[in-house]
N, C-alpha and C positions, 0 to 999 in steps of 0.2 A: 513799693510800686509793683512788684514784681505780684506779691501776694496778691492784691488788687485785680492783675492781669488775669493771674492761674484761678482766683474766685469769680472772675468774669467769665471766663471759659468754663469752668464746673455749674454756672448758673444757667448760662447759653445752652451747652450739651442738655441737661438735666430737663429745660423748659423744652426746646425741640423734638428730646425724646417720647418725653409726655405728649404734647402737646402735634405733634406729629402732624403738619402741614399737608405732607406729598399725601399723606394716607387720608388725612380726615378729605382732601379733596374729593375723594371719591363717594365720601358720604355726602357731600354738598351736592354732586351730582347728580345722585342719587335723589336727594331729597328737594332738590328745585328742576328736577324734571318736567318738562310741561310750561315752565312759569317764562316768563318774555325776559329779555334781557336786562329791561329797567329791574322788572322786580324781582333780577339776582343783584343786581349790584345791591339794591336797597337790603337785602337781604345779607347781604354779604358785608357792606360798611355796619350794619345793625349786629349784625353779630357780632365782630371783630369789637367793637367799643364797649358793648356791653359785656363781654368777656372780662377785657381789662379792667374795665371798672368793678366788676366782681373779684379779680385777683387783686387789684388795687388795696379796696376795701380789708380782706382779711392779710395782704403786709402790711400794713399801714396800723390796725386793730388789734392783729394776732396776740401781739402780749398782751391787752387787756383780757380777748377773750380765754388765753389759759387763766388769766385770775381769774375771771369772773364762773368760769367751773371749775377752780381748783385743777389744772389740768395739769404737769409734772412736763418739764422737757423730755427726760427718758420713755416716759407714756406716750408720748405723741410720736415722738421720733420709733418706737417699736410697731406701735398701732399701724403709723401711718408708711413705718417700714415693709409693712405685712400685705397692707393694702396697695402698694405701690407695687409690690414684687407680684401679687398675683394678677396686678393686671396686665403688668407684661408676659406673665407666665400665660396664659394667653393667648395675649400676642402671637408668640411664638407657637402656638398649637393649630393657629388660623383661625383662633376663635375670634368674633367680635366683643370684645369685655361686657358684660352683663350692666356693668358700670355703664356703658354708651348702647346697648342695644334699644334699640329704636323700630320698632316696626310698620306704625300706622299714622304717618302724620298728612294732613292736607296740606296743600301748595297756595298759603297765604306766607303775609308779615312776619304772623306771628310767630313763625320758626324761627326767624332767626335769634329770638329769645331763649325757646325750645323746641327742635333739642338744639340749637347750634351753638348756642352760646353756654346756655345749662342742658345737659352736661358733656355737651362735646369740647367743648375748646376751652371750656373752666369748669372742668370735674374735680370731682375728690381727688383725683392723682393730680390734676394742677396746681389744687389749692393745695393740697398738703405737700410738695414739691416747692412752691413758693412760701411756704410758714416753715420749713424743716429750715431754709437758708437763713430766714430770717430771726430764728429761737431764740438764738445769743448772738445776733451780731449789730454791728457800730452804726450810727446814722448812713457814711459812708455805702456802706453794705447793702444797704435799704435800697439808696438814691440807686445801687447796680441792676438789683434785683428789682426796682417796677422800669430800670431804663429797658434794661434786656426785657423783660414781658412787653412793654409797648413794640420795641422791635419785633417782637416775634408774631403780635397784634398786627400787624405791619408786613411780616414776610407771609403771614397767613391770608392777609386779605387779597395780595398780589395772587397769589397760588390760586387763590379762590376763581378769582378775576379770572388768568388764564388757565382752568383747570380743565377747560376742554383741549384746546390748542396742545398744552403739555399729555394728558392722556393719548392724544393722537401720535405725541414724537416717540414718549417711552415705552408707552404702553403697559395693559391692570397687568403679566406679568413681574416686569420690572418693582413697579410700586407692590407689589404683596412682598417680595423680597426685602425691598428696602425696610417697609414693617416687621417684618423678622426682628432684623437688623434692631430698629428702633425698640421692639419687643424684650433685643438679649439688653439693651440697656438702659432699661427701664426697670427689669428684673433686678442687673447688678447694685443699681442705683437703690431700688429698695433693702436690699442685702446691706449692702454698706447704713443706711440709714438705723438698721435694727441693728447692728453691733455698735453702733456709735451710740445707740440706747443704753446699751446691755453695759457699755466701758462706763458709761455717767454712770451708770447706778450703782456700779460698783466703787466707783471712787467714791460717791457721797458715802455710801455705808462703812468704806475704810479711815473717812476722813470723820464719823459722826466718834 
């Protein structure tokens, strides 16, 4: 039970890091500027679902799709450890990740497909964040890892909802900090993910 709890909490941290609510707020505002209230909310439930259902998709699939290119645990967890590290790296320099940069989009529906769902809220750092937990682990595991992504589906669409209100209390300083923040552990988290590569592979080769 215990294990459960602390793999609940490493999924939770790991998917808010990424996936960064308080921060991505500000690109919402950003990008439904102009647009009337209905058509942020619609904008906003639209993203948030479709997000899930894209991360849904590859925990649910994940292990076929390493069969089906031959892809190696250690391969992915180093790839994806590399790609996960520099985008908090980053983070942390005030850049916006090239991975989400976004420059010219109109004030329709269709955003909340793209960018807001691809690839702001299920990017590459999502999606390889929710397949890294998933690699080698139990049904169990599973059932945690899309519970925790629908919550966070969920704590994101609230933020969205009141992301003017909340801008007004904290204010863009505060929130660039807390991305720091969210930036150093994003980085860590990819760091750990490529030594967790580098230890498989060497076990398998001491074990062949």
């Amino acid at each position: 039970m215990d294990d459960l709890i602390t793999f609940s909490i490493a999924v939770f941290t790991g998917f808010f890091a990424i996936t960064n609510p308080i921060s991505n707020m500000t690109v919402f505002l950003s990008l439904t500027q102009g647009a009337d209230e209905k058509t942020k909310a619609d904008i906003n439930k639209r993203a948030n679902i479709i997000a899930f259902i894209i991360v849904l998709v590859f925990v649910l699939l994940g292990k076929y799709i390493f069969e089906l290119f031959n892809i190696s645990i250690p391969a992915f967890k180093i790839t994806g450890g590399i790609l996960i590290f520099y985008i908090g790296f980053e983070m942390l320099q005030s850049k916006q990740s090239n991975v989400k940069n976004i420059k010219h989009v109109n004030i329709d529906e269709n955003i909340a497909v793209s960018p807001l769902a691809i690839p702001i809220l299920a990017g590459p750092g999502t999606i390889v964040t929710a397949m890294n937990f998933v690699s080698s682990a139990q049904p169990v595991h599973i059932a945690i890892v899309i519970s925790v992504f629908a919550f966070m589906s969920l704590l994101t669409y609230f933020t969205f909802r009141l992301s003017n209100l909340i801008v007004r209390l904290v204010g863009y300083n505060v929130i660039s900090v807390i991305g720091k923040i969210m930036g150093l552990i994003i980085a860590i988290i990819g760091t750990g993910m490529i030594i967790e590569g580098i230890k498989i592979s060497f076990n398998l080769i001491t074990n062949q």
